[in-house]
C-alpha positions in Angstrom: 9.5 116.8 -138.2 13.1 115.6 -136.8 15.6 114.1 -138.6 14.8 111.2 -136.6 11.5 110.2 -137.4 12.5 111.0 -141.2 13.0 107.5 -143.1 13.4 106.1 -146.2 11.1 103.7 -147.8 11.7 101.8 -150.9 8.6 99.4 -151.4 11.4 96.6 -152.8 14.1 97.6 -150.2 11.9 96.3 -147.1 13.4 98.3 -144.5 13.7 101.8 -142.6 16.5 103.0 -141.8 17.0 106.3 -139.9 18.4 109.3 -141.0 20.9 109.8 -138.8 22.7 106.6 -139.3 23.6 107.8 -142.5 27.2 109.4 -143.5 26.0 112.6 -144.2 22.4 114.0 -144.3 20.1 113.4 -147.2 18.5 116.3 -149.0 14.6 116.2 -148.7 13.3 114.6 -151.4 9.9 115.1 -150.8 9.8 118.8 -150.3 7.0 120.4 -152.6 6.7 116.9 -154.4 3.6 115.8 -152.9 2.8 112.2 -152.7 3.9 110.9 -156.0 5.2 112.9 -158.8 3.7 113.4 -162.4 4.1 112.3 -165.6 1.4 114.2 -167.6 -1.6 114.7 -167.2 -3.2 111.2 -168.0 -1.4 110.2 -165.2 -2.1 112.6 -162.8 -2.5 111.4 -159.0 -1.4 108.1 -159.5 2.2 106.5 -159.2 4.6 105.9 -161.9 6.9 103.0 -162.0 10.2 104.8 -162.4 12.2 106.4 -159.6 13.0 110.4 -159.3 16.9 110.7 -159.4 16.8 111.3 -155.4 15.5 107.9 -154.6 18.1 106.5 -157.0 20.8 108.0 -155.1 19.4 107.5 -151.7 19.0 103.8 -152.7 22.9 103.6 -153.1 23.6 105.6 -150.6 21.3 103.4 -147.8 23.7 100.3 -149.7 26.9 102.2 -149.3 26.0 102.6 -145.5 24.7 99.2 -145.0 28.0 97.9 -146.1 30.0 99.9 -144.0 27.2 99.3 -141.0 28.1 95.6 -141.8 32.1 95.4 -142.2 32.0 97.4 -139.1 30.1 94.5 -136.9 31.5 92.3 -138.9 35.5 93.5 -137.9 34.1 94.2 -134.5 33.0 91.0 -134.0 36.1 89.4 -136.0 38.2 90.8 -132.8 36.0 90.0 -130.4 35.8 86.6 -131.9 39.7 85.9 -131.7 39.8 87.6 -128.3 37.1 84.9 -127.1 38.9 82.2 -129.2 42.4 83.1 -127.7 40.1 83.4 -123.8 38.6 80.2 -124.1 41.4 78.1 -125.8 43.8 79.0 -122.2 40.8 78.5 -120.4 39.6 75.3 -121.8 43.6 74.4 -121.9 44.1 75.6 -118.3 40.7 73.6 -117.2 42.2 70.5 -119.2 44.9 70.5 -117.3 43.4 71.3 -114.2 41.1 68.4 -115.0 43.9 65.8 -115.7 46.4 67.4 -112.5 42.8 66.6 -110.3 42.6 63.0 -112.4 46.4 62.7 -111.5 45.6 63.2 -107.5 42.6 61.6 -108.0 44.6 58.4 -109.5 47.1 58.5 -106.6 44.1 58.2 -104.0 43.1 55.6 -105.6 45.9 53.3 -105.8 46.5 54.7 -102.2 43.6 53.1 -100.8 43.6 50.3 -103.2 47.4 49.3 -102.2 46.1 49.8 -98.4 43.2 47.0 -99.4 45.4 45.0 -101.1 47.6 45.1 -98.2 45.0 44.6 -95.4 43.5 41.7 -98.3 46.5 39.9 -98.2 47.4 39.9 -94.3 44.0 38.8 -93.7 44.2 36.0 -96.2 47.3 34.9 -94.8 45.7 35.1 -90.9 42.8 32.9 -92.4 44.6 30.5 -93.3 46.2 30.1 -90.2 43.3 30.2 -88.6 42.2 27.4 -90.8 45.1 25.2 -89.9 44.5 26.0 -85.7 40.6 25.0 -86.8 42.1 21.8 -88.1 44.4 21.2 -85.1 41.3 21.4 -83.0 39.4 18.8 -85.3 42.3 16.6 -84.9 42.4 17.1 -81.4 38.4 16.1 -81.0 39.3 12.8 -82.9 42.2 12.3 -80.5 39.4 12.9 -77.6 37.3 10.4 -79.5 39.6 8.1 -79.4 40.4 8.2 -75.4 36.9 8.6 -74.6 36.4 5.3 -76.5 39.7 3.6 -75.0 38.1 5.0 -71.0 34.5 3.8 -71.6 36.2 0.5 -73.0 38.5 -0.2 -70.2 35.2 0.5 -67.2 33.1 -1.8 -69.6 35.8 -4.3 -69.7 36.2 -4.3 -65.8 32.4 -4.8 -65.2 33.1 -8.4 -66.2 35.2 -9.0 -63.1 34.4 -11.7 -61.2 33.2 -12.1 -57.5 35.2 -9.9 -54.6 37.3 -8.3 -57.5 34.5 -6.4 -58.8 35.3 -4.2 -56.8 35.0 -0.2 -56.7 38.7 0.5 -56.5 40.9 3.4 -57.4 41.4 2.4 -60.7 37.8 2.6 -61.4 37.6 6.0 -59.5 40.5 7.2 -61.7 39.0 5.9 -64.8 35.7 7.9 -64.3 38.0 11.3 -63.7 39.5 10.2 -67.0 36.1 9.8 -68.9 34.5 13.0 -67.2 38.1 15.1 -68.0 37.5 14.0 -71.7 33.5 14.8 -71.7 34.7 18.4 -71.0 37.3 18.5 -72.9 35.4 17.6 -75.9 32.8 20.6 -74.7 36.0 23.2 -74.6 37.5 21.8 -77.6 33.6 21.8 -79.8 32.9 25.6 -78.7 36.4 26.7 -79.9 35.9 25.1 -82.6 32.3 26.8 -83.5 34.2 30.1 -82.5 36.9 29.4 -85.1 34.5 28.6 -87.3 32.4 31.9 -86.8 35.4 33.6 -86.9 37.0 32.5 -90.2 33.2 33.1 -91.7 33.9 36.4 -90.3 37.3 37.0 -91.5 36.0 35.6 -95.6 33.1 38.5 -95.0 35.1 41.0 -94.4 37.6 40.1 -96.9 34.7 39.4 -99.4 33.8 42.9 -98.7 37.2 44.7 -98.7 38.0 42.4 -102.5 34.6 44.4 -103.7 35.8 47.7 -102.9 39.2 46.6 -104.1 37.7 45.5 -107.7 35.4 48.4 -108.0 38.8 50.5 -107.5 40.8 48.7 -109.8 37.8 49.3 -112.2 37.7 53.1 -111.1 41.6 53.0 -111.3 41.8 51.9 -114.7 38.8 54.0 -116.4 40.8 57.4 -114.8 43.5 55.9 -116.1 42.2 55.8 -119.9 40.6 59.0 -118.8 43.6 60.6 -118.0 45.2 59.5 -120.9 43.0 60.9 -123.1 43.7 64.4 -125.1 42.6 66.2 -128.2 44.2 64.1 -130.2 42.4 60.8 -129.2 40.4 59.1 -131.7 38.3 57.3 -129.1 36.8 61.0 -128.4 33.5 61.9 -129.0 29.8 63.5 -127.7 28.4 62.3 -124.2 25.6 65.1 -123.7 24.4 64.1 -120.8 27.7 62.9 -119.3 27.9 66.0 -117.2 25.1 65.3 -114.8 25.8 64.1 -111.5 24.0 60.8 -110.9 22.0 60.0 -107.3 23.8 57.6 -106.1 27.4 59.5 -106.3 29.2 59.9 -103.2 31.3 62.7 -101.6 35.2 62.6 -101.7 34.7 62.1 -97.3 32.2 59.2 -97.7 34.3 57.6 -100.7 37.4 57.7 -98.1 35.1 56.8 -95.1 33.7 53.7 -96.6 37.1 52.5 -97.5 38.5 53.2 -94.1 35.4 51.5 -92.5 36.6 48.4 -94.9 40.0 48.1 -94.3 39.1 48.9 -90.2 36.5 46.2 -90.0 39.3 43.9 -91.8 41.9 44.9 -89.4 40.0 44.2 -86.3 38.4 40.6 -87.7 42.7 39.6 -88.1 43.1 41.0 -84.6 40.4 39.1 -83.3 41.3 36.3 -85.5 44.8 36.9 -83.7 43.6 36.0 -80.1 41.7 33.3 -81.0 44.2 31.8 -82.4 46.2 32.4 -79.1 43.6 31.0 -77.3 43.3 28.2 -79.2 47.1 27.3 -78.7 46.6 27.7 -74.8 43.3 25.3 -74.9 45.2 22.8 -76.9 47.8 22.8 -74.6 46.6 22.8 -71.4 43.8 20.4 -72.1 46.5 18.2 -73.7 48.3 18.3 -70.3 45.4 17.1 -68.4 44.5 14.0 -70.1 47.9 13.3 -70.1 48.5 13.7 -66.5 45.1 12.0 -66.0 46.6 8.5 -68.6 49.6 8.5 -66.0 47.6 9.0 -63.0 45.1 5.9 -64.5 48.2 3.8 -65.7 50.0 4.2 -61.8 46.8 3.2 -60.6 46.3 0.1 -63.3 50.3 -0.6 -62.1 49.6 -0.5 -58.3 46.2 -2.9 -59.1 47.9 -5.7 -60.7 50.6 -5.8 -58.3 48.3 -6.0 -55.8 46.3 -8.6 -57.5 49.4 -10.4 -58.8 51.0 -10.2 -54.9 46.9 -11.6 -54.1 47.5 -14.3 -56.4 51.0 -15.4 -55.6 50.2 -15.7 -52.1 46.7 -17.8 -53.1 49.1 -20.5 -55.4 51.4 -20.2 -52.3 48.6 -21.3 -50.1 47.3 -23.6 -52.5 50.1 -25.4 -52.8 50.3 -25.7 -49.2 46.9 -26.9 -48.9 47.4 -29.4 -51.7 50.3 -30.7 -49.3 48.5 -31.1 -46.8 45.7 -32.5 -48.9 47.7 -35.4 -50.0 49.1 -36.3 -46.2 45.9 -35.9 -44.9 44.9 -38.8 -47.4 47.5 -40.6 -46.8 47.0 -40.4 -43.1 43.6 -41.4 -43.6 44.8 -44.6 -45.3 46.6 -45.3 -42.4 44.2 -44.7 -40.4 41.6 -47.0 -42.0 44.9 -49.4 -42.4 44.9 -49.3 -38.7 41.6 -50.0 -37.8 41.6 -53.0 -40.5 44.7 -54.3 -38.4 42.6 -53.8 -35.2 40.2 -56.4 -36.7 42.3 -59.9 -36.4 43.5 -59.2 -33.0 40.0 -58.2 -31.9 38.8 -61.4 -33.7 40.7 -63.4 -31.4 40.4 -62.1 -28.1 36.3 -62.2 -28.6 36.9 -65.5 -29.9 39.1 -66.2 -27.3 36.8 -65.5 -24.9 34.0 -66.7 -26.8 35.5 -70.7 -26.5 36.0 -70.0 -22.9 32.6 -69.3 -22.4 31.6 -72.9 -22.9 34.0 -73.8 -20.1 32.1 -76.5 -17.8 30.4 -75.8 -14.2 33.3 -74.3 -11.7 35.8 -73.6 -14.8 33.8 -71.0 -16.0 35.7 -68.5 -13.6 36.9 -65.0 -14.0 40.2 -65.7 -13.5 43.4 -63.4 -14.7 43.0 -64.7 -18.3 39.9 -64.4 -18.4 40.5 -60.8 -17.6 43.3 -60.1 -19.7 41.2 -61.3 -22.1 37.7 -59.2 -21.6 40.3 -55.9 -21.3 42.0 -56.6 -24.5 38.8 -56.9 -26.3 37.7 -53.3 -24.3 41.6 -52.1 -25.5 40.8 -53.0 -28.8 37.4 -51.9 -29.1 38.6 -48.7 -27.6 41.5 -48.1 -30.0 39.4 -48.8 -33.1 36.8 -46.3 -31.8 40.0 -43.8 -31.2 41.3 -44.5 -34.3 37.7 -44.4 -36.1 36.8 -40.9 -34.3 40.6 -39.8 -35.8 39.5 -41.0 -39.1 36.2 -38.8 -39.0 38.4 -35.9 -38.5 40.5 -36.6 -41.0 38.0 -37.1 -43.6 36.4 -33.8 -42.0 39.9 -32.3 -42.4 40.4 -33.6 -46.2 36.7 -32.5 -47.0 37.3 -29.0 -45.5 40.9 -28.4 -47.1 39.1 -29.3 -50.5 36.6 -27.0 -50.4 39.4 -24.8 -49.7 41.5 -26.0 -52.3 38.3 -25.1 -55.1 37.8 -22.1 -52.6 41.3 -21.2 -53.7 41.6 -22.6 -57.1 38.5 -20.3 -57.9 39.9 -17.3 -56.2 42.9 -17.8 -58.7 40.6 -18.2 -61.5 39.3 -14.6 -60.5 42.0 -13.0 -59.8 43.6 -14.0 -63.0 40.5 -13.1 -65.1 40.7 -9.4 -63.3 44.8 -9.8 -64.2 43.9 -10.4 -68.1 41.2 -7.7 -67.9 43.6 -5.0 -66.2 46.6 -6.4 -67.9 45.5 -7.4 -71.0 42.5 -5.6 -71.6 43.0 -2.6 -70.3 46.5 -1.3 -69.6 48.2 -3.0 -73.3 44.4 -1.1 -74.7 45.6 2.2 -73.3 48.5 1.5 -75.0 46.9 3.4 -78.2 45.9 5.9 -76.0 46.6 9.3 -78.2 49.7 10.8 -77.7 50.3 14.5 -76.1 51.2 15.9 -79.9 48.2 14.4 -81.4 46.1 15.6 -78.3 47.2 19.2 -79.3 46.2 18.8 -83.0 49.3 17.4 -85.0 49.5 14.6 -86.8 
């Protein structure tokens, strides 16, 4: 048998332990003892209770080596321990602070890209609200168009209710439908700029509602690496998180964290570029459209000018001729007095000569002769007769004449009536009307 596969076995020690772990080798204890020793012969071939002198001595000896076996480890491992405390304290020290230095870099992206939201947050505010005030400029401006489409469509109704030859399709009323079709498109430029500013600034408060949410959730990330960062051994607020270490689903990569952001702040910048032009454009509508209906008022108003001095040169020449005829009106009566005056004065003389010749008729026998008186007589009454025919047949003219320059007289009293009605609508009307026409500053959206 080797000395390995000898062992000691002590029923209350429990173990084996192998010889050659011990300091120095064991005599055999069990040569020529047999299986269990004596102690006389009643108690022959069983076991006493009491050990032999060798067992007592390997007993201590198996405890002196187990104590030795045991401070060994024990200082072995007490050097191996504060070679792996002194290792992991600089590595956990050296990962601390490779930890906060990442926190640190970590912190500086942040407010990086935060201050570049902030930034983009602010000038795209700011451009909003200038868009907002061009957006109220064009409101302004579609009241102002109101306003002269109501003062246009007022001033054709109002010259429907000429009267007569003045209702007439002149170039006022050609102007004045340029006018009212000028506005009617107008009003379609200035309502779809409108929508698009409208759109627009919906636009720009999307992408600035967005760009806030990546700001906030930032601020929030800013703020817990902050207190993370601040932490150390020390802290109190320190404690456990086992499951703190695992990295969730729905964690991004240090590209798409970056990407997202610069997606943000892109889709920002390019809604206050766009926002830019409109704006631009909105200025140019404002003031070219402006510009037209103004030119168009002036074009109107020259046109309203050259009508009524037209009409008023019409009507001054109507009271001239009125006055003329209303002359003549009263000589003609008055020559028609004398007229009749002269045909009553024909009556006496033609009385006489028929009576005249009428006495002379009763003449007796050979007396009744056609002598030179006689004559005289009959050709006086033929003179007469003739003169009151001439002078009736005059009269007849006249009162033809007098009848005809009355009719002309209301002919031209009611021309006069028209014209001045169309005067009071162009004049009064219409041109003082346009009067409140909007102005070229209110047409471009100020107040």
């Amino acid at each position: 048998m080797s000395a390995a596969d000898v062992l000691v076995l002590h029923p209350q020690v429990g173990r084996c332990i192998p010889e050659e772990e011990l300091p120095c080798k064991p005599c055999c204890i069990t040569k020529n003892l047999g299986l269990h020793s004596t102690s006389g012969l009643s108690t022959a071939g069983f076991r006493t209770a009491k050990y032999i002198p060798e067992e007592w001595h390997q007993n201590n000896f198996s405890k002196y080596y187990q104590s030795f076996a045991d401070r060994d480890t024990a200082e072995n491992l007490r050097h191996e321990s504060k070679k792996l405390i002194s290792d992991t304290e600089k590595r956990t020290q050296d990962t601390q602070a490779e930890s906060t230095k990442r926190l640190g870099e970590r912190l500086q992206d942040i407010f990086f890209w935060k201050s570049e939201l902030k930034r983009e947050i602010e000038d795209l505010t700011a451009e909003t609200e200038l868009l907002r005030e061009q957006k109220r400029r064009l409101e302004v401006a579609l009241d102002a168009n109101e306003i002269a489409f109501f003062i246009t469509n007022d001033n054709l109704e109002n010259r429907e209710r000429r009267q007569g030859p003045d209702l007439v399709k002149d170039e006022v009323e050609d102007e004045l439908i340029r006018e009212l079709d000028l506005i009617q498109n107008v009003r379609g430029v200035l309502k779809r700029t409108l929508d698009q500013a409208i759109t627009q600034i919906r636009k720009n408060r999307d992408a600035k509602e967005l760009m806030e949410m990546d700001w906030s959730d930032k601020y929030e990330a800013y703020k817990i690496d902050v207190k993370g960062g601040g932490l150390n051994n020390q802290s109190t607020n320190i404690q456990y998180h086992p499951n703190s270490s695992k990295f969730e689903d729905n964690t991004s990569t240090p590209e798409s964290w970056a990407q997202f952001t610069h997606c943000n702040i892109y889709k920002g910048e390019q809604e206050r570029i766009n926002s830019i032009n409109l704006r631009s454009l909105i200025d140019n509508v404002l003031l070219e459209t402006s510009e037209d209906l103004r030119e168009q008022y002036d074009r109107v108003n020259a046109a309203f000018n050259r009508r009524l001095e037209e009409m008023s040169d019409a009507k001054a020449k109507l009271d001239h001729h009125l006055r003329k005829i209303l002359e003549e009106i009263a000589g003609q009566e008055k020559n028609i007095s004398y007229l009749k005056q002269a045909i009553k004065d024909k009556e006496a003389p033609l009385k006489v000569a028929q009576t005249r010749l009428y006495e002379r008729s009763y003449r007796p026998n050979v007396e009744l002769t056609r002598d030179t008186a006689q004559m005289n007589l009959v050709c006086e009454v033929n003179e007469i007769t003739e003169s009151i025919a001439f002078l009736q047949g005059k009269l007849k003219e006249a009162q033809m004449s007098l009848e005809n320059m009355e009719n002309t007289r209301m002919s031209l009293e009611k021309e006069i009536a028209v014209k001045s009605n169309s005067l009071f609508i162009d004049g009064e009307k219409c041109l003082k009307h346009r009067a409140r026409y909007p102005t070229v500053v209110r047409f471009m959206g100020y107040e």
